[in-house]
Backbone and ligand atoms as CSV (ligand in chain L), in Angstrom:
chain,resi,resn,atom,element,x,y,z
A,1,UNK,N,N,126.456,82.907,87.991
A,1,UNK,CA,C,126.348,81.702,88.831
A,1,UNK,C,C,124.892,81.520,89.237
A,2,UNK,N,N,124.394,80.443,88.727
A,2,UNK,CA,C,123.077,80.047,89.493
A,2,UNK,C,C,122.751,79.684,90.741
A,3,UNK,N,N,121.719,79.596,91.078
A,3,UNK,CA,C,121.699,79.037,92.471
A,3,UNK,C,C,121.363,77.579,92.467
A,4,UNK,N,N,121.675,76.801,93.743
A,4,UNK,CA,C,121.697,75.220,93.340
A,4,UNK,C,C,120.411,74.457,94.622
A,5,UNK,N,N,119.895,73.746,93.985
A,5,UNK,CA,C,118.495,73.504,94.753
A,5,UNK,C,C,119.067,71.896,95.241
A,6,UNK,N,N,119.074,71.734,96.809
A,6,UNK,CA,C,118.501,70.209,96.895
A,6,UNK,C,C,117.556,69.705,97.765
A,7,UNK,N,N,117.062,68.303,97.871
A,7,UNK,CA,C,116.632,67.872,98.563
A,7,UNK,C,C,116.745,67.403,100.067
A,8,UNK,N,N,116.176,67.627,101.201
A,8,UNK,CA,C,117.280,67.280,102.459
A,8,UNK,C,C,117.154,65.587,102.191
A,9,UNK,N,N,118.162,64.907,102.742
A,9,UNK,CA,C,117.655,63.330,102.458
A,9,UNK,C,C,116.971,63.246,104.383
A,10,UNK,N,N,117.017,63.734,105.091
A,10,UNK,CA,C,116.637,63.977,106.498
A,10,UNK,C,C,115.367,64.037,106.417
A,11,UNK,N,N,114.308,65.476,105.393
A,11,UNK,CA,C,113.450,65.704,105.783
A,11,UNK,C,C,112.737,65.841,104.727
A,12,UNK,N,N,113.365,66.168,103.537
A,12,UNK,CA,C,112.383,65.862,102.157
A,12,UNK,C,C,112.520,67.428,102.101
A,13,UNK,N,N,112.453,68.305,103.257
A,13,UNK,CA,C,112.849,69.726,102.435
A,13,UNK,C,C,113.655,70.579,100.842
A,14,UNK,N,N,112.870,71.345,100.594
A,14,UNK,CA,C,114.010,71.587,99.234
A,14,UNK,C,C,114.643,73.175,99.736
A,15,UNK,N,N,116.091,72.726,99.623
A,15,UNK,CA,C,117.161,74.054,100.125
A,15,UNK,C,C,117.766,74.255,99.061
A,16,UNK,N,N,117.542,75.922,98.996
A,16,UNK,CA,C,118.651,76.254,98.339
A,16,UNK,C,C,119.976,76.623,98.673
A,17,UNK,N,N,120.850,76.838,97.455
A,17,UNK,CA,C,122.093,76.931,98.242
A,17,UNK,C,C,122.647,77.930,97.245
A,18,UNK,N,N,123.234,78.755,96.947
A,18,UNK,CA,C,123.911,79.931,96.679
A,18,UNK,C,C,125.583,79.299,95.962
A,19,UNK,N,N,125.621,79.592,94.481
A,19,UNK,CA,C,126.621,78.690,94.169
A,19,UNK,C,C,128.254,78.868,94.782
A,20,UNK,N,N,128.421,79.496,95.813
A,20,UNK,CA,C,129.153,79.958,96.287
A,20,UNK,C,C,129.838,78.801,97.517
A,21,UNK,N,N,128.490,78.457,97.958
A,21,UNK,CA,C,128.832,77.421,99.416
A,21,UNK,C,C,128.782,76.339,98.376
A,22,UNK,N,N,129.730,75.598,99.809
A,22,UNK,CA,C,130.049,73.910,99.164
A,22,UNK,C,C,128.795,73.133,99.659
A,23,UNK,N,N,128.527,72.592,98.781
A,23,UNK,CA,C,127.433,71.980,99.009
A,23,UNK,C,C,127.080,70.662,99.980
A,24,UNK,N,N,128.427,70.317,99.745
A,24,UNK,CA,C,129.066,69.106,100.864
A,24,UNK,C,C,129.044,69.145,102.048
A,25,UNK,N,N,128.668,70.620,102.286
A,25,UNK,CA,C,128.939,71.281,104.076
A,25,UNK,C,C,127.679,71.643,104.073
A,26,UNK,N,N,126.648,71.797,103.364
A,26,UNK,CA,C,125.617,72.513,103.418
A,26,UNK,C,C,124.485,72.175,104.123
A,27,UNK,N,N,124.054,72.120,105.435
A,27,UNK,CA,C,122.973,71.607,106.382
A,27,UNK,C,C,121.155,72.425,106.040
A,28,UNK,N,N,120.608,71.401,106.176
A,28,UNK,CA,C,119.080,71.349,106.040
A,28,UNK,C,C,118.709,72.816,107.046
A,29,UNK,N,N,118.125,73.589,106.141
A,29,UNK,CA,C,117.494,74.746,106.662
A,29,UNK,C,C,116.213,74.049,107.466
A,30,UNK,N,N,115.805,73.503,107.829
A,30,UNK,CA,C,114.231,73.411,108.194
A,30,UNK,C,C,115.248,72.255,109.572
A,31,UNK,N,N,115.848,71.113,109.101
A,31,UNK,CA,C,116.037,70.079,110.404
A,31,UNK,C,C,117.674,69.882,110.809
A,32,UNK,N,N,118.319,70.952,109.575
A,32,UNK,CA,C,119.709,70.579,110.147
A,32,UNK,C,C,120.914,69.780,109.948
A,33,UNK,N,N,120.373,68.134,108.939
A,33,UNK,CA,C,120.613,67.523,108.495
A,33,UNK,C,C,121.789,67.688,107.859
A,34,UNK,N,N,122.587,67.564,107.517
A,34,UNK,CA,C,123.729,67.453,105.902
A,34,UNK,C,C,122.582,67.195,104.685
A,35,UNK,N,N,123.369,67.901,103.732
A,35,UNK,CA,C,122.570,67.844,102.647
A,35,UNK,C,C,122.784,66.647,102.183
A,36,UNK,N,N,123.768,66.297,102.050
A,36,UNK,CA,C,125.048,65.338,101.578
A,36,UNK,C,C,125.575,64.163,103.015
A,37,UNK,N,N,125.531,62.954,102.538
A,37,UNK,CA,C,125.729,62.090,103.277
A,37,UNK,C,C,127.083,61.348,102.910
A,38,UNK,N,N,127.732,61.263,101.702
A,38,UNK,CA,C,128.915,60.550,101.029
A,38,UNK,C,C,128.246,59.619,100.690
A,39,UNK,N,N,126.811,59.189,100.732
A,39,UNK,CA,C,126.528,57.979,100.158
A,39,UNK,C,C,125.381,58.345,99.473
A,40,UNK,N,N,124.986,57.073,98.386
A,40,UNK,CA,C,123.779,57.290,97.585
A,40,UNK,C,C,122.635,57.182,98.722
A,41,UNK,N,N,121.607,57.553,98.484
A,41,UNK,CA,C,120.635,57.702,99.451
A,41,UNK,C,C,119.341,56.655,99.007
A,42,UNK,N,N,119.005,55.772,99.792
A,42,UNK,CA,C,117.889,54.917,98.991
A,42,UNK,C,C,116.258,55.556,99.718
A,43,UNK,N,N,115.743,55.556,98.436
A,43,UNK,CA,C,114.574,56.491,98.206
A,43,UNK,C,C,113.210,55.557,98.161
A,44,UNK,N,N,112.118,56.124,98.503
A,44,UNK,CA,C,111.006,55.532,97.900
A,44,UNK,C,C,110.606,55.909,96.821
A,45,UNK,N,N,108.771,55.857,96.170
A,45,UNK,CA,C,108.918,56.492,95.138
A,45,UNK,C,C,108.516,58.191,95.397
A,46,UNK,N,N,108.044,58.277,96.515
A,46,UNK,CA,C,107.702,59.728,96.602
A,46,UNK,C,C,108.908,60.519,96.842
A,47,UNK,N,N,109.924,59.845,97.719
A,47,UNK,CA,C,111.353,60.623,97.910
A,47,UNK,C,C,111.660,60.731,96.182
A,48,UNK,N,N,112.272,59.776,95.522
A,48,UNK,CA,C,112.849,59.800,94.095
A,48,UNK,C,C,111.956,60.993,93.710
A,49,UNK,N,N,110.425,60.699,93.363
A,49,UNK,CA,C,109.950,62.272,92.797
A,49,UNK,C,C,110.648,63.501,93.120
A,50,UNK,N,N,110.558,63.681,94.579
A,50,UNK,CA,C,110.582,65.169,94.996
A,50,UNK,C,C,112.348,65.277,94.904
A,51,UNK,N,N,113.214,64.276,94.691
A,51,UNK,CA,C,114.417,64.682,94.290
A,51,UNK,C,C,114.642,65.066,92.535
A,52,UNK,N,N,113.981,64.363,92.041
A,52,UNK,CA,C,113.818,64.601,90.673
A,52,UNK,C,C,113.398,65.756,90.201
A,53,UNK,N,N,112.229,66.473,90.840
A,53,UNK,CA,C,110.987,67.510,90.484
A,53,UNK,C,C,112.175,68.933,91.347
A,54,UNK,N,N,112.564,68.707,92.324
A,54,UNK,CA,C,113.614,69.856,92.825
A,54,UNK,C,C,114.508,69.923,93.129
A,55,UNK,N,N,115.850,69.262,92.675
A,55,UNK,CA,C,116.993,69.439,92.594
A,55,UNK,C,C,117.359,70.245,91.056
A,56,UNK,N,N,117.805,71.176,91.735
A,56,UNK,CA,C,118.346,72.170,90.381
A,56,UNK,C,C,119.778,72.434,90.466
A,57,UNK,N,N,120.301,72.621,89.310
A,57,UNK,CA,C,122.124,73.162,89.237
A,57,UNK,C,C,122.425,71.850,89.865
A,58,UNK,N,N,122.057,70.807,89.902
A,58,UNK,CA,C,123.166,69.290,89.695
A,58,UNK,C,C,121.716,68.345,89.148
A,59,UNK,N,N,122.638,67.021,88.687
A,59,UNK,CA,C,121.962,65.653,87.861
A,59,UNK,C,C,121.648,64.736,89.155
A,60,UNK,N,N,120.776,64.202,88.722
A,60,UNK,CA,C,120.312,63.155,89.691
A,60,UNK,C,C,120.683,61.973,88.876
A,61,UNK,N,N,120.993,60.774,89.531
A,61,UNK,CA,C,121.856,59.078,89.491
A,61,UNK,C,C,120.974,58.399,90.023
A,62,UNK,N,N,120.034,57.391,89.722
A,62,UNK,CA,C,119.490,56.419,89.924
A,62,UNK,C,C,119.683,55.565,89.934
A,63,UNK,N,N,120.119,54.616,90.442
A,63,UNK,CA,C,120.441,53.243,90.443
A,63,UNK,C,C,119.233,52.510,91.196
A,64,UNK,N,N,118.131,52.059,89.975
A,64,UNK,CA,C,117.539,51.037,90.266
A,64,UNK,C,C,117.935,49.496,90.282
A,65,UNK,N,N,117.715,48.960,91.504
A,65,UNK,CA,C,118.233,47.564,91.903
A,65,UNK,C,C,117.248,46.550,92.753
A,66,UNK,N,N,117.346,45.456,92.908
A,66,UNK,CA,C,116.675,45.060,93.620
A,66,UNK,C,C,117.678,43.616,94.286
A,67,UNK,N,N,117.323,43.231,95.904
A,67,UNK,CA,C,118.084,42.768,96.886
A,67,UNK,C,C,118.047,41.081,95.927
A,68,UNK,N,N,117.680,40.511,94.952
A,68,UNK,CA,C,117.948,39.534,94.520
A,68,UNK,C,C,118.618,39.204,93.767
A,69,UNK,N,N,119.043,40.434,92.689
A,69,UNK,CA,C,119.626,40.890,92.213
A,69,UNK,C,C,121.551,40.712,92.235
A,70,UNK,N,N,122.160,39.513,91.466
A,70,UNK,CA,C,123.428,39.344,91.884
A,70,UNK,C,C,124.371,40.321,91.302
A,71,UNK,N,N,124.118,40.459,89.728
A,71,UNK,CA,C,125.038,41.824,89.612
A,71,UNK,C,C,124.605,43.235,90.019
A,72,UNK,N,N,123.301,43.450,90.847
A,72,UNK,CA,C,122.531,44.641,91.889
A,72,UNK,C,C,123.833,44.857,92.784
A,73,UNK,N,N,124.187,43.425,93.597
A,73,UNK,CA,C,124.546,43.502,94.763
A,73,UNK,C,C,125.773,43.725,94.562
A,74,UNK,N,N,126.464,43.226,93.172
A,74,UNK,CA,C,128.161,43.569,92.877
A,74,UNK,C,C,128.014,45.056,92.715
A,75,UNK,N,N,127.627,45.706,91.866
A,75,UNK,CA,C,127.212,47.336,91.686
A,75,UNK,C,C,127.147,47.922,92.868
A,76,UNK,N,N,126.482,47.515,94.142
A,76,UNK,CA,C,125.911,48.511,94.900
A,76,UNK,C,C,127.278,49.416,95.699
A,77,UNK,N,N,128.606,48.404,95.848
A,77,UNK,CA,C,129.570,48.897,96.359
A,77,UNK,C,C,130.016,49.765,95.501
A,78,UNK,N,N,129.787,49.536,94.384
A,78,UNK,CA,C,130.933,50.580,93.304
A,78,UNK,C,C,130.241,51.866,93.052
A,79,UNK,N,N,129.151,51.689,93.088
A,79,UNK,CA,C,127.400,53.051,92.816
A,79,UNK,C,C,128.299,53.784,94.416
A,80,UNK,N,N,128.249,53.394,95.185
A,80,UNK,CA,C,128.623,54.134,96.172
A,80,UNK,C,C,129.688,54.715,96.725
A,81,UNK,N,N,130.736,53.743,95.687
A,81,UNK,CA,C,132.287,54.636,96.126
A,81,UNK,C,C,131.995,56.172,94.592
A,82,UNK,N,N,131.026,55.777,94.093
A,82,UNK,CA,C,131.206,56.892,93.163
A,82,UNK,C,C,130.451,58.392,93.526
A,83,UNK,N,N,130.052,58.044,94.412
A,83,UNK,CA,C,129.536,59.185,95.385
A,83,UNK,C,C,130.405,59.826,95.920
A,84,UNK,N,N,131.581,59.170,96.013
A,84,UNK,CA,C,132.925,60.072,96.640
A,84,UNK,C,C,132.839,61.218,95.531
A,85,UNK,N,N,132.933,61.148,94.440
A,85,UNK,CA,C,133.836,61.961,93.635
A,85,UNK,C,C,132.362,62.883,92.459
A,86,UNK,N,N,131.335,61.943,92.565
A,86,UNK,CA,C,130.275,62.991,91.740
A,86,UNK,C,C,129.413,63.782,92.685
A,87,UNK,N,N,129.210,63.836,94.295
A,87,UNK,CA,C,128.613,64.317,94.674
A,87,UNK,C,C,129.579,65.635,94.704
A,88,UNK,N,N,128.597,67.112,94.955
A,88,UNK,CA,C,127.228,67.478,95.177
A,88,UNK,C,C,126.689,67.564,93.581
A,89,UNK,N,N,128.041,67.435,92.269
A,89,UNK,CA,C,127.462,68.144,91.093
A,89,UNK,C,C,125.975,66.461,90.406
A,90,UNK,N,N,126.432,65.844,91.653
A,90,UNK,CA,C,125.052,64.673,90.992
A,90,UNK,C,C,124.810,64.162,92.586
A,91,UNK,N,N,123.533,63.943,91.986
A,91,UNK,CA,C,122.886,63.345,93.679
A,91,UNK,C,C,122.542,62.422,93.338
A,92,UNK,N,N,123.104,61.071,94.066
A,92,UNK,CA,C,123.132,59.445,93.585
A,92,UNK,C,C,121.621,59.209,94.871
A,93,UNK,N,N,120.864,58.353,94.020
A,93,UNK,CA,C,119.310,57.690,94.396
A,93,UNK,C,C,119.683,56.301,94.442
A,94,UNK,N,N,119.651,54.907,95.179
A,94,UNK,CA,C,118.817,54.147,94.820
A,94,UNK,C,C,117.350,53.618,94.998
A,95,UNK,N,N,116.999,53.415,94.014
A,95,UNK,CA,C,115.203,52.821,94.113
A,95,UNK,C,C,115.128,50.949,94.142
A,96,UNK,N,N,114.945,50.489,95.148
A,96,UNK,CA,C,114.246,49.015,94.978
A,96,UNK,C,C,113.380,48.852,93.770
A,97,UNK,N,N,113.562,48.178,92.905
A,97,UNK,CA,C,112.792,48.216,92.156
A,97,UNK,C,C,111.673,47.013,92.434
A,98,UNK,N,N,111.805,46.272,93.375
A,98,UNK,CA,C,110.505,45.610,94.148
A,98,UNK,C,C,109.664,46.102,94.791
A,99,UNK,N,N,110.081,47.235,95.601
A,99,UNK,CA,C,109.587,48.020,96.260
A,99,UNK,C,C,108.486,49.277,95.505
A,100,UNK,N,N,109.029,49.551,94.519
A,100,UNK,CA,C,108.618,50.775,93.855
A,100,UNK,C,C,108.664,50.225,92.489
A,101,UNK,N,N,107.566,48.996,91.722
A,101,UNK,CA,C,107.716,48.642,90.901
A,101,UNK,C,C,107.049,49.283,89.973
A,102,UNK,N,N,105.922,50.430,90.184
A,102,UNK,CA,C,104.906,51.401,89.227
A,102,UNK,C,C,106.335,52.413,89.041
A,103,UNK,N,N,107.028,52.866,90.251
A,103,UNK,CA,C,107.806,54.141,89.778
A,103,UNK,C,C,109.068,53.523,88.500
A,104,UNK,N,N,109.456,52.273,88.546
A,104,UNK,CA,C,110.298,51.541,88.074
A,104,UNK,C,C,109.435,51.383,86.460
A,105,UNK,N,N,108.402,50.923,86.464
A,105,UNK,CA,C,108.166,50.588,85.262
A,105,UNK,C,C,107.945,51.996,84.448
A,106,UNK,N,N,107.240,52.849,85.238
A,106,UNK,CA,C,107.055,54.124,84.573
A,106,UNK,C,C,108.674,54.870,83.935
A,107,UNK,N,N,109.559,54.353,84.542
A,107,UNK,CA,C,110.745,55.377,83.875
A,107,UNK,C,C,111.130,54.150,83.000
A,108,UNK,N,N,110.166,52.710,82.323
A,108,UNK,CA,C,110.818,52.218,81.255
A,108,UNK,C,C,112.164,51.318,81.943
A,109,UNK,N,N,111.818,51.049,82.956
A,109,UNK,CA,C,113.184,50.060,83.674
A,109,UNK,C,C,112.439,48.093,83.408
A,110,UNK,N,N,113.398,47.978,82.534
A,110,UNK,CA,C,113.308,46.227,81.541
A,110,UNK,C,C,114.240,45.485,82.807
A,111,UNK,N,N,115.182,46.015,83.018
A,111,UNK,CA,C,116.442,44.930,83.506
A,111,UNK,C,C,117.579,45.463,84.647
A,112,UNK,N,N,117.693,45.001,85.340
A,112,UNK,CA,C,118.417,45.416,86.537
A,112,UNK,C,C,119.762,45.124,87.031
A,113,UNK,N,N,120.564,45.842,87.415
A,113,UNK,CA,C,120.875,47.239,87.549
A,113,UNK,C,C,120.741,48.070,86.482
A,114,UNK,N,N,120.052,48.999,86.794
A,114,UNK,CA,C,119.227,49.958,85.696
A,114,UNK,C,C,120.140,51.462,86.250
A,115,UNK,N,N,120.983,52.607,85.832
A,115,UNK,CA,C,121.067,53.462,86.114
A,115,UNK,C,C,120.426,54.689,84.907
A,116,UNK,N,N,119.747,55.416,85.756
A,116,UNK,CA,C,119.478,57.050,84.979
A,116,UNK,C,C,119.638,57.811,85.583
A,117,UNK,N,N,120.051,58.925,84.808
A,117,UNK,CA,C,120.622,60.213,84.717
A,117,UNK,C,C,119.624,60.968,84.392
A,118,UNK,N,N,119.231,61.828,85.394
A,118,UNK,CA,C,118.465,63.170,85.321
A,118,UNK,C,C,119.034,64.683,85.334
A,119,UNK,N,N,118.483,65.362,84.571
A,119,UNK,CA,C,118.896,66.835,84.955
A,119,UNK,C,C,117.537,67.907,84.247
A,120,UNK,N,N,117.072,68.503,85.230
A,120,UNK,CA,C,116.338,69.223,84.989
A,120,UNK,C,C,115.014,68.835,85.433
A,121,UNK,N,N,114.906,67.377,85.615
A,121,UNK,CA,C,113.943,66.476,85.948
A,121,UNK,C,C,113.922,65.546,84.567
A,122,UNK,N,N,114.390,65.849,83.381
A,122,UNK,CA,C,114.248,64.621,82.281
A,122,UNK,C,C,115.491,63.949,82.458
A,123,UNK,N,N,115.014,62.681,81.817
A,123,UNK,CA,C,115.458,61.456,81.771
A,123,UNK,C,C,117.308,62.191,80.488
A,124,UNK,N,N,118.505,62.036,80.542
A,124,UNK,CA,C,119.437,62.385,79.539
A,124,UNK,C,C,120.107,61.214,79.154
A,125,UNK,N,N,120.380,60.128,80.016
A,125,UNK,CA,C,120.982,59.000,79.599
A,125,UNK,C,C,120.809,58.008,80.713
A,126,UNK,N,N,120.363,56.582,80.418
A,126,UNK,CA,C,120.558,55.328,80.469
A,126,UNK,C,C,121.231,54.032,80.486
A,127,UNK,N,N,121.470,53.249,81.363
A,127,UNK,CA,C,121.944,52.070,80.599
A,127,UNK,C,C,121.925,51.503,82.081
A,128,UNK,N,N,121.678,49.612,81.100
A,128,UNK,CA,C,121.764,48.791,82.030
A,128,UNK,C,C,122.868,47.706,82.151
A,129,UNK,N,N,122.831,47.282,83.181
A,129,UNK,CA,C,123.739,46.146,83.652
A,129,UNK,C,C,124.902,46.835,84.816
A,130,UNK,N,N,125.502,45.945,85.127
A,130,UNK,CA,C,126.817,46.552,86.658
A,130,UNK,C,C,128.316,47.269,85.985
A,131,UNK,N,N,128.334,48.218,86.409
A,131,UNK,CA,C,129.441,48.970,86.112
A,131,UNK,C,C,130.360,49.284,87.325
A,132,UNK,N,N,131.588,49.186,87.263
A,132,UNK,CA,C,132.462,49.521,88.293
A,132,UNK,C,C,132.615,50.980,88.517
A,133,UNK,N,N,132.426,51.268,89.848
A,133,UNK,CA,C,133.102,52.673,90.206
A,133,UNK,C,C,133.295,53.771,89.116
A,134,UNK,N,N,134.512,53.214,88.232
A,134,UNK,CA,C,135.270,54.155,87.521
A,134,UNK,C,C,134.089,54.539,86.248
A,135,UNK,N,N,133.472,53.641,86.220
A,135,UNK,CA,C,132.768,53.183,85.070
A,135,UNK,C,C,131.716,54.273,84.605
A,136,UNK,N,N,131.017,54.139,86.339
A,136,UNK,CA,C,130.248,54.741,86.256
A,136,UNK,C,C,130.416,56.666,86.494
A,137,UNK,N,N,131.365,56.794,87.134
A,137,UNK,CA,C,131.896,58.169,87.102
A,137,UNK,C,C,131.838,58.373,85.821
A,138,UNK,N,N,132.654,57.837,84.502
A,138,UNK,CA,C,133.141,58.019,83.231
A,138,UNK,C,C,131.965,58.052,82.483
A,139,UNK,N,N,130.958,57.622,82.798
A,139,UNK,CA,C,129.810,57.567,82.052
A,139,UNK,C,C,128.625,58.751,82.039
A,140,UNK,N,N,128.764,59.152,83.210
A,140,UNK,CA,C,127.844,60.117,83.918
A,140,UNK,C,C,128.402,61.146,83.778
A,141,UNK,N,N,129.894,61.417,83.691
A,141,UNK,CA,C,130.756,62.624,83.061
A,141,UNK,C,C,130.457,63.233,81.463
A,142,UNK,N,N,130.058,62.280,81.049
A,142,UNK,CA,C,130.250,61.775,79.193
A,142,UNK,C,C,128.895,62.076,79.084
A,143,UNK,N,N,127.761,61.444,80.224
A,143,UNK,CA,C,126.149,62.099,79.432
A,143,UNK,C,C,126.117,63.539,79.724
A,144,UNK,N,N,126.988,64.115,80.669
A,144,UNK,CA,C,126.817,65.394,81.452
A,144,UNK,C,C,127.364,66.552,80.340
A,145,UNK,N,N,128.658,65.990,80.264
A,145,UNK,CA,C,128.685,66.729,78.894
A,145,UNK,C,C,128.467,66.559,77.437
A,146,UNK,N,N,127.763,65.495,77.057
A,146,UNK,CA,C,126.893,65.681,75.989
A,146,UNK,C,C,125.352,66.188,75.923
A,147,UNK,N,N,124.613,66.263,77.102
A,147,UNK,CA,C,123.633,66.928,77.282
A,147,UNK,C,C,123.736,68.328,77.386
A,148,UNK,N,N,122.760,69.153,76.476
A,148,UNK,CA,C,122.743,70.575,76.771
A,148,UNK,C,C,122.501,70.948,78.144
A,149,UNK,N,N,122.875,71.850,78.750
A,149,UNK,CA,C,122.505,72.016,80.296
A,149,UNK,C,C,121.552,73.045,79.901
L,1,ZN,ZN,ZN,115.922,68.553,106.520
């Protein structure tokens, strides 16, 4: 069993966690925080880095979007009920992509709602446009296990 690294979304700290504890219960060594909120967490671009660069033993979920965005805004409910069921083994991000349009263009984001899948810190799978809930669970299951871990 490895050990599993995350980010606090509280304080930007990186905790580890011992694959033993649930990660769901697991509070910020440094402020206390929950590691884990039940929801995707919206990031800047320096947060997205330091979740990318040190989260280990789970995938990171990006959902780049932006507030003008009409199928953004249909997605954003369903990106977030899917946090029920993939968190802690994926830690769901969203990035404004108005906001953070250098971090957006740099990961190659054309069209919005943009989701990627990280593990390890590389990029494993892609795709754009709005996916429902189920959709996106089923999809992120499917790159998870077609990517070598
Ligand atoms: Zn913290």
């Amino acid at each position: 069993m490895t050990t599993r690294q995350f980010v606090c979304p509280g304080c930007g700290a990186t905790n580890r966690l011992p694959a033993e504890r649930d990660a769901l219960k697991g509070k910020c060594g440094r402020c206390g925080e929950p590691l884990f909120t039940g929801h995707p967490l919206e990031v800047d671009g320096e947060a997205f880095r330091a979740h990318r660069r040190a989260t280990q033993g789970a995938a990171v979920l990006v959902d780049v979007w932006a507030p003008w965005c009409g199928p953004c805004r249909t997605m954003g409910p369903q990106f977030a009920a899917a946090a029920a069921t993939l968190e802690p083994a994926v830690r769901l991000l969203k990035l404004n992509a108005d906001e953070e349009g250098a971090v957006s263009a740099e990961l190659g984001v054309s069209g919005i709602p943009a989701l990627l899948l990280f593990r390890d810190g590389q990029i494993i799978a892609r795709q754009a446009g709005a996916m429902t809930a189920n959709q996106i669970v089923a999809w992120t299951n499917q790159a998870l296990a077609r990517a070598p871990a």
